[in-house]
N, C-alpha and C positions, 0 to 999 in steps of 0.2 A: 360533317364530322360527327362522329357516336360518342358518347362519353369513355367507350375504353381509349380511343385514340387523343382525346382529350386529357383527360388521366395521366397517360405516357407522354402526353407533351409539357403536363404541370412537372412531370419528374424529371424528363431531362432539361428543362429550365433549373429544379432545385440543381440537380449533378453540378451542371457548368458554372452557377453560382458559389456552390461549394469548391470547385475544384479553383475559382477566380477568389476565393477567400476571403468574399460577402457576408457569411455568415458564419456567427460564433456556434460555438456547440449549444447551447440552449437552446437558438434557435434551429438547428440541425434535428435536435429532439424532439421539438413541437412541432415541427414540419414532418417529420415521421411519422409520429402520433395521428397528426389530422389525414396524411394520407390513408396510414391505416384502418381511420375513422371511415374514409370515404370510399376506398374499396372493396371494404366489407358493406355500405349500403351500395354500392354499385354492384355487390355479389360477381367484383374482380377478382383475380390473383391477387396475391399480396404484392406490393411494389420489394420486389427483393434487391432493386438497384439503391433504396433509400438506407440500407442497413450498411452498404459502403457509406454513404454520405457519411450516418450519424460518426464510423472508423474514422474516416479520414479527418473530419472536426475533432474529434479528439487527439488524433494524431497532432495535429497544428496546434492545438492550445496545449499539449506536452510541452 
């Protein structure tokens, strides 16, 4: 396994956490942040599946 595929498997672990309602929006935030942190040193695509996450935690704590 390479670190992109690595990467998209830390994100669909965060999705399905989020979507099972594990996580609060704050930490919906910070998990966004660090991925974004980490795809730009892995000089990935931005993770675009984490910007629903952050939507849908704030959706739930509405």
């Amino acid at each position: 396994m390479n670190e992109e595929q690595a990467f998209k498997n830390i994100v669909v672990i965060v999705m399905r956490a989020q979507k099972a309602g594990l996580l609060e929006l704050h930490e919906a935030v910070a998990i966004n942040e660090s991925l974004q942190k980490v795809s730009d040193a892995l000089k990935l695509a931005p993770p675009q599946q984490t910007a629903a996450v952050v939507g849908e935690a704030a959706q739930a704590q509405a």
